[in-house]
C-alpha positions as CSV (number, residue, x, y, z in Angstrom):
1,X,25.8,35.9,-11.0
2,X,22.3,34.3,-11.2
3,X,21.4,31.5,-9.1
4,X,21.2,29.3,-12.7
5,X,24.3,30.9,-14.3
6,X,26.3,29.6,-10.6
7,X,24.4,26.4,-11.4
8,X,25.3,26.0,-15.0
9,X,29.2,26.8,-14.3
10,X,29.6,24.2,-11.3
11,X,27.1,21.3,-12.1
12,X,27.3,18.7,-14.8
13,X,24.7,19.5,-17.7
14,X,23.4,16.0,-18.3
15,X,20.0,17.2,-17.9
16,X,17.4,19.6,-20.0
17,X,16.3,22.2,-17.2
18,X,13.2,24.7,-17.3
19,X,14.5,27.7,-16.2
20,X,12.8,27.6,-12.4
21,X,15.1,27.6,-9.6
22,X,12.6,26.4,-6.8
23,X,12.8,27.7,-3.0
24,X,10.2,26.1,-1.2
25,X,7.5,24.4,-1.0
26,X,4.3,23.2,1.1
27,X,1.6,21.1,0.7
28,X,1.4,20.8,-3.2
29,X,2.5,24.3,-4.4
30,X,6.0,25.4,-4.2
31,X,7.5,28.7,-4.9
32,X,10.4,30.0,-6.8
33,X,13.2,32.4,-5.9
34,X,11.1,35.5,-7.0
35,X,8.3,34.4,-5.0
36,X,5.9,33.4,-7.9
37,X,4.0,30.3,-7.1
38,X,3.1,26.9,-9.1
39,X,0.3,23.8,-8.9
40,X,3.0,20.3,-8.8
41,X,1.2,17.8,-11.0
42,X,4.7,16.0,-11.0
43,X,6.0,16.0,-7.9
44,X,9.3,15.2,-8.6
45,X,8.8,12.2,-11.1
46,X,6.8,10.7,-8.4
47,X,8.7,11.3,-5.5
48,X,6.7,13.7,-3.3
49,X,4.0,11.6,-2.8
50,X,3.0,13.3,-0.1
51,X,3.6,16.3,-1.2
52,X,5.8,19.6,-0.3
53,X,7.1,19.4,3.3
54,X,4.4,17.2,4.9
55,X,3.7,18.1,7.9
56,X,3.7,14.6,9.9
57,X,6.6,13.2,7.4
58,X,8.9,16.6,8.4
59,X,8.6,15.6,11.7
60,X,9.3,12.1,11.3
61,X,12.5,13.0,9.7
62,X,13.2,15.8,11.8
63,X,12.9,13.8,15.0
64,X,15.4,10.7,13.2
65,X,17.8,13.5,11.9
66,X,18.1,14.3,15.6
67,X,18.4,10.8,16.7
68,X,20.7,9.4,14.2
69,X,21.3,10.1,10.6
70,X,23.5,7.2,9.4
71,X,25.1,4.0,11.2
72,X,26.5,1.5,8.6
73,X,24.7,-1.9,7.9
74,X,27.6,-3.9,10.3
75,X,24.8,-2.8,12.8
76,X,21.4,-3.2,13.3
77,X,18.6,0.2,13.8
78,X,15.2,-0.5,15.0
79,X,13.6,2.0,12.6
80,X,14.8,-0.2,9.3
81,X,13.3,-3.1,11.2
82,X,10.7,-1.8,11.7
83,X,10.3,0.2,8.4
84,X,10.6,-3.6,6.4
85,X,8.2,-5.8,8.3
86,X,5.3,-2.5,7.3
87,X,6.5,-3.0,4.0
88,X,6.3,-6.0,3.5
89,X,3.3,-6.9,5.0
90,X,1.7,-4.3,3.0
91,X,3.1,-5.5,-0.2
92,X,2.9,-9.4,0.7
93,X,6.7,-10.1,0.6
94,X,8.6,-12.2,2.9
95,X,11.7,-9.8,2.5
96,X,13.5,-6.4,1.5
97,X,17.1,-5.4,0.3
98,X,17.1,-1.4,0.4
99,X,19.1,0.8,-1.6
100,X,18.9,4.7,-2.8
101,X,17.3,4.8,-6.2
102,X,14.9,2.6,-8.4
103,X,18.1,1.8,-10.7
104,X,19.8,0.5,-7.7
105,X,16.2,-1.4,-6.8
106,X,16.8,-3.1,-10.3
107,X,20.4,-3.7,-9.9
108,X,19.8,-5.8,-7.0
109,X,16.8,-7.7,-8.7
110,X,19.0,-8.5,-11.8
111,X,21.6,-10.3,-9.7
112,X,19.3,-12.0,-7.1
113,X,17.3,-13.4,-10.7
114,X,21.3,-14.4,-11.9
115,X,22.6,-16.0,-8.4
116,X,18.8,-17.5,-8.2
117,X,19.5,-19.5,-11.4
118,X,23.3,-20.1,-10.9
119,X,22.7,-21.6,-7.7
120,X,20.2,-24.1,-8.8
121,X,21.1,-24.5,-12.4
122,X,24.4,-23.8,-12.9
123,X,26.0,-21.8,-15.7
124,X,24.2,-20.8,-18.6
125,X,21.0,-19.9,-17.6
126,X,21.6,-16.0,-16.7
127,X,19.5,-14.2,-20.0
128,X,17.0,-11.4,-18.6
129,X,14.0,-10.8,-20.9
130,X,12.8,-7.3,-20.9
131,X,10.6,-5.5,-23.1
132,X,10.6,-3.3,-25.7
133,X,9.8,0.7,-24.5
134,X,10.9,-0.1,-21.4
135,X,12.9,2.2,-19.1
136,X,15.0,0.6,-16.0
137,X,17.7,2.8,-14.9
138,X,20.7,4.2,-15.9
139,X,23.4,2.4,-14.9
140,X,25.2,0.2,-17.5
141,X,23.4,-2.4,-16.0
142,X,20.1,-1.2,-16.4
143,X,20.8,0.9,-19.4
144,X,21.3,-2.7,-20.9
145,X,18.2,-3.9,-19.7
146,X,16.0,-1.0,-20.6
147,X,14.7,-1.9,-24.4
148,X,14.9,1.6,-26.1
149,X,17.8,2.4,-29.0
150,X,17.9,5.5,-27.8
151,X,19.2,4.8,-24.5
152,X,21.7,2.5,-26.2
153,X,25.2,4.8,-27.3
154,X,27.8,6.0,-26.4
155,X,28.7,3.9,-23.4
156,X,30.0,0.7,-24.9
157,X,30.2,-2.3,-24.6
158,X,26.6,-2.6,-22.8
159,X,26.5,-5.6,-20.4
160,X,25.3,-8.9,-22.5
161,X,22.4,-10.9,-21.3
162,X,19.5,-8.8,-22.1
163,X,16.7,-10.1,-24.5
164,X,14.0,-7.8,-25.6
165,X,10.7,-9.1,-26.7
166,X,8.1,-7.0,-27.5
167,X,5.2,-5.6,-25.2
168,X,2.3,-6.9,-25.8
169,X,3.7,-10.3,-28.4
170,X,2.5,-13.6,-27.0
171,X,4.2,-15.1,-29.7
172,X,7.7,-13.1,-29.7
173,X,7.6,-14.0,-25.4
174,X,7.1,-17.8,-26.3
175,X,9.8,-17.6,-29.2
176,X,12.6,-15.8,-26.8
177,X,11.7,-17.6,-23.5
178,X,14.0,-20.5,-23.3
179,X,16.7,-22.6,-21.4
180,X,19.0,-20.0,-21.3
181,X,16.5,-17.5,-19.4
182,X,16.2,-17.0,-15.8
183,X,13.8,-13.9,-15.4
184,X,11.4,-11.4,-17.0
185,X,11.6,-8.3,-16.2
186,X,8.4,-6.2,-16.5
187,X,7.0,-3.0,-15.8
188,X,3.4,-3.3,-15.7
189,X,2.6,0.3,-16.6
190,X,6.0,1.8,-19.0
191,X,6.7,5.0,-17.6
192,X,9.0,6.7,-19.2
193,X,8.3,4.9,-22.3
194,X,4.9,6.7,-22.7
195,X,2.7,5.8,-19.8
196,X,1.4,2.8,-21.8
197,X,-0.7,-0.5,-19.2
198,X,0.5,-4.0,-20.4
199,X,-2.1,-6.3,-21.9
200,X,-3.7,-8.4,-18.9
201,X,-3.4,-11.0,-21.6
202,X,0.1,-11.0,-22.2
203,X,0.9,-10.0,-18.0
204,X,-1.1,-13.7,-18.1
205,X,1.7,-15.8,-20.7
206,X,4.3,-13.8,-18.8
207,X,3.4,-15.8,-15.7
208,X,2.0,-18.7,-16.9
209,X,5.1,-19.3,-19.1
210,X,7.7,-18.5,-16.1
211,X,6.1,-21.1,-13.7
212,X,6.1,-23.4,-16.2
213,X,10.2,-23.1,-16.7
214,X,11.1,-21.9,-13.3
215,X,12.0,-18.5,-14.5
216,X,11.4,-15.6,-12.2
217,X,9.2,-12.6,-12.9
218,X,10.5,-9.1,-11.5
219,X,8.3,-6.7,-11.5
220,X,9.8,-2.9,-12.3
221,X,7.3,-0.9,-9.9
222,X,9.4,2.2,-9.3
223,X,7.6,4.4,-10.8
224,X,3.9,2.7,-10.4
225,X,4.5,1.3,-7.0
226,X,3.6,2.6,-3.6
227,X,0.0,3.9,-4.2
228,X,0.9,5.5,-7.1
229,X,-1.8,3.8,-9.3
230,X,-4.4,3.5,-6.7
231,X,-3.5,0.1,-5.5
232,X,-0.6,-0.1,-3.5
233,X,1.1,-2.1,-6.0
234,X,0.3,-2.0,-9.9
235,X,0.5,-5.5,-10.1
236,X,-3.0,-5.5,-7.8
237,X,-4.8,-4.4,-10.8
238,X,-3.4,-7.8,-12.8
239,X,-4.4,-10.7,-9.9
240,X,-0.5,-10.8,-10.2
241,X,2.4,-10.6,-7.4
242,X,6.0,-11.2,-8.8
243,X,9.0,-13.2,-7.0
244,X,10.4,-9.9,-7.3
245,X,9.0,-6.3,-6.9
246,X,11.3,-3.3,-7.2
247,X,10.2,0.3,-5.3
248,X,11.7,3.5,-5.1
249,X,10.2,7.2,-6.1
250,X,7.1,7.8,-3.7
251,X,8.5,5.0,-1.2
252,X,9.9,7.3,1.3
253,X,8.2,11.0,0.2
254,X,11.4,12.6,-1.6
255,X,14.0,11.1,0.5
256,X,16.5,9.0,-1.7
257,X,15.3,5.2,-1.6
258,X,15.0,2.3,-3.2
259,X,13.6,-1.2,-2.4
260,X,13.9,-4.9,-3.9
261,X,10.8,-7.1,-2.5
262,X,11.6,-10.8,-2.4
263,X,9.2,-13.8,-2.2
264,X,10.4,-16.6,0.3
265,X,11.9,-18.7,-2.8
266,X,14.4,-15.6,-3.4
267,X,14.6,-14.1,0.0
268,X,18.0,-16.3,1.0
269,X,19.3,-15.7,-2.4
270,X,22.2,-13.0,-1.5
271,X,24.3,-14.0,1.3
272,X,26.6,-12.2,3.0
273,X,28.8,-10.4,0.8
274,X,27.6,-10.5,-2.2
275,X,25.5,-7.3,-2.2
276,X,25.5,-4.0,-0.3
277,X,24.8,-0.4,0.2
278,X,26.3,2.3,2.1
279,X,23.7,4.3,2.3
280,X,20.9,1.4,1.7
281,X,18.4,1.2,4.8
282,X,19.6,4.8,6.2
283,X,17.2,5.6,9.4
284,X,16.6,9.3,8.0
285,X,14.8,7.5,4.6
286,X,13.2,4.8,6.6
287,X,11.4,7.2,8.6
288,X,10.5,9.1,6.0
289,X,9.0,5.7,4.4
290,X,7.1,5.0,7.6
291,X,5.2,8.2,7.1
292,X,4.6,7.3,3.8
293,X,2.8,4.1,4.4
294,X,1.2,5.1,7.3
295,X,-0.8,7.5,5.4
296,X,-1.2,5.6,2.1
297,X,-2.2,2.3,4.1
298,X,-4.8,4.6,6.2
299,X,-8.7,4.1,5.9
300,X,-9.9,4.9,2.4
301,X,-6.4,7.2,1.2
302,X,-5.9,4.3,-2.1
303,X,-10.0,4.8,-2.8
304,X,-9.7,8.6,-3.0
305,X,-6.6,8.2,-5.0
306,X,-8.8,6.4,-7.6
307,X,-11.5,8.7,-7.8
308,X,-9.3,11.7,-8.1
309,X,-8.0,9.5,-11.3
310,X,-11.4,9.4,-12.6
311,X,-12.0,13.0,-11.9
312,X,-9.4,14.0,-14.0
313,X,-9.8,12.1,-16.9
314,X,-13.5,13.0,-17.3
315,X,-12.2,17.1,-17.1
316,X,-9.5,16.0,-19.3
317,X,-12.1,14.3,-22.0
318,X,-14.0,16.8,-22.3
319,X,-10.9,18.9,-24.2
320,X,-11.0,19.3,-27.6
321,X,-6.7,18.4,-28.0
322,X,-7.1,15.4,-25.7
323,X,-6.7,12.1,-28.0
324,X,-6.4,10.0,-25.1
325,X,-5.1,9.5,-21.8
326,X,-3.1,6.5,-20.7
327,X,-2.2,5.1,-17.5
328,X,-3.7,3.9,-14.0
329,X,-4.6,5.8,-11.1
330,X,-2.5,9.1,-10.6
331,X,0.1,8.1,-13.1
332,X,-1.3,9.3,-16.6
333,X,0.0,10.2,-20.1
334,X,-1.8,12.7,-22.3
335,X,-1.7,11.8,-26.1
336,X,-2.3,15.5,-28.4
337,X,-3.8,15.7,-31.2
338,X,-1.8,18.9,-32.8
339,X,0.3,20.4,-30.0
340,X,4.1,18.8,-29.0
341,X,4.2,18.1,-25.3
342,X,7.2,19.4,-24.3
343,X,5.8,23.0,-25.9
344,X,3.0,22.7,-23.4
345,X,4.7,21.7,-20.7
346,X,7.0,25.2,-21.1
347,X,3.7,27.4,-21.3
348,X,2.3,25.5,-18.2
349,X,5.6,26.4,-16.1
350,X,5.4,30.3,-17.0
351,X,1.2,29.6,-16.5
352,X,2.5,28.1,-13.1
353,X,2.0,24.7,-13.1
354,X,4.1,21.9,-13.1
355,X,3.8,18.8,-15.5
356,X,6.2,16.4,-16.7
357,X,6.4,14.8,-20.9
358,X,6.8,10.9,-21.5
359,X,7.7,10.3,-25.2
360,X,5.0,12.6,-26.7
361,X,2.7,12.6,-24.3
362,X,2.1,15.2,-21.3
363,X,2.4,13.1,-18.3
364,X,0.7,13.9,-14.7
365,X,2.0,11.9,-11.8
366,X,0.4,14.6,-9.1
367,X,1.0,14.5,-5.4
368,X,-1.6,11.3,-4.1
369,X,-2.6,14.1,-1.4
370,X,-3.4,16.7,-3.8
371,X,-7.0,18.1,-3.2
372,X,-9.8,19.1,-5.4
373,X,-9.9,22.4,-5.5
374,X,-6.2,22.4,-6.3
375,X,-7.1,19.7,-9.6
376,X,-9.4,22.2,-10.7
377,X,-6.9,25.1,-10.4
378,X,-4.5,23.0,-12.2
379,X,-6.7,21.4,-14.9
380,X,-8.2,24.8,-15.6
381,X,-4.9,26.5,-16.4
382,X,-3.9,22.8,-18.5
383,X,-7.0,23.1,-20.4
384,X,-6.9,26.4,-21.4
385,X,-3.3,25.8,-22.7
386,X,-4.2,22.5,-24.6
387,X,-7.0,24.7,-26.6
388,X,-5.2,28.0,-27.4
């Protein structure tokens, strides 16, 4: 029996697989089982940041497996100490709830923004604005929250308390925003929606309009946060930093976390007992997340980030099949003129390279380590698929 037909009998098909069963991996090129070898321009959805097997981050987590892999949070380890006060100095919050995933990083926003208001307000004011083509998890919770149809069956009832206003509307944001609201929920580039940047205009209403009311702005950076643009946080680019700020992806270089940033008016929200997470905090990902920002907080790492952006999209406009290319920093959607994206992304994988699809779009979210010479190798064999 084949390593995918073993696969396919014992694991839950919830997902649409390319038939590559991956072995291993270094730097950013990984092989499969039969040895051939592939250029990652997706690392993971984002989560190798640092690439395959890093050499400094393996031994990070090496030397913490060794030490201790798990205690629960009754207790305190001085690698999540010291894991939050780097994090959020480099992000400029005051505190951090840690959790495994970016739909758990959510979770935890939603109910500081609801305990936030219901403290202070009372009842009544508990409605989360989020916008339309937006993607924020799937739990129920965040399946509720996320503002595409599609995402919205089978599953019923969805949690109430959502409002959806459309990306980009001044008008439908002031129409929607009222007594009853106590947050907006943005993400300031919509990944899986299409890899599509948020007007600074309307980023502008969304805060102006929020201080105004007292309404909270939480910012949906899983997928854009942690250098992943360029900046360490998206919301850089926008003169913006939200009461709350959501990580998890790229945070810790492929080892499950996620992260809820808090500003001092939201840090003393949850008290004991009303969150948690087994797992949240767990030494073996905090180290892994101290590698991380070590290197992306080094001298000049976000500034070659952004210029490896710019050298891609000038090879990229310069094809004939490119319409467009959205996006900041090394988080970009391709729009096609003729060809479907998922089609090119199967001719890429038996070309071998690796790239991910967003809507219709080709989307590139390449290892921030990646080099030049392996851009070119990569572009060159994207390019000449793009204009068969």
């Amino acid at each position: 029996m084949s390593t995918i037909e073993k696969f396919n009998k014992h694991v839950v098909q919830s997902y649409g697989r390319f038939p590559l069963v991956m072995e291993q991996g270094s730097g950013r090129r990984c092989k499969d089982e039969d040895g051939k070898e592939y250029i990652d321009f997706g690392s993971g959805i984002g989560t190798n940041s640092l690439g395959f097997c890093d050499e400094k981050w393996a031994d990070a987590v090496c030397s913490q497996v060794r030490t201790l892999q798990h205690n629960s949070n009754y207790y305190y380890t001085a690698v999540q100490a010291e894991f939050a006060e780097k994090l959020c100095e480099t992000a400029g919050y005051s505190a951090v709830f840690f959790g495994n995933s970016g739909a758990e990083a959510n979770e935890c926003a939603i109910k500081t923004a609801r305990k936030y208001s219901f403290d202070k307000y009372g009842k009544g004011r508990h409605n989360i604005i989020t916008l339309v083509n937006s993607f924020h998890g799937r739990t129920i919770a965040t399946l509720s929250a996320t503002g595409q149809d599609v995402f919205h069956n089978y599953f019923f009832p969805f949690l109430e308390g959502f409002i959806n206003v459309r990306a980009n509307d001044i008008n439908d944001l002031k129409e929607k925003i009222d007594d009853t609201v106590c947050a907006v929920m943005i993400e300031y580039v919509q990944g899986e929606g299409g890899v599509n940047v948020l007007d600074k205009d309307f980023v502008n209403a969304v805060f102006e309009l929020c201080g105004e009311k007292d309404i909270l702005v939480i910012a949906d950076e899983v997928q854009s946060g942690v250098g992943r643009t360029g900046k360490f946080l998206a919301g850089e680019y926008f003169g913006k930093k939200a009461d709350i700020t959501t990580l998890a992806k790229g945070i810790a270089g492929g080892v499950p976390m996620g992260a809820c940033l808090m500003n001092e008016k939201c840090k003393g929200v949850l008290t004991k007992g009303t969150h948690g997470s087994t797992f949240g905090g767990n030494p073996i990902a905090c180290a892994g997340g101290l590698a991380v920002l070590e290197r992306i907080t080094s001298e000049g790492f976000l500034d070659e980030v952004c210029k490896k952006a710019e050298y891609v999209k000038e090879k990229l406009s310069e094809c004939s099949e490119v319409e467009s290319v959205s996006g900041l920093g090394l988080m970009m959607g391709i729009a096609l003129k003729s060809k479907k994206a998922v089609d090119v992304a199967g001719k890429c994988l038996e070309k071998g390279l690796l790239v991910l699809t967003a809507k219709d779009k080709v989307r590139l979210l390449p290892p921030l380590t990646i080099s030049y010479d392996e851009l070119n190798d990569g572009l060159k064999i994207l390019i000449e698929i793009l204009e068969e």
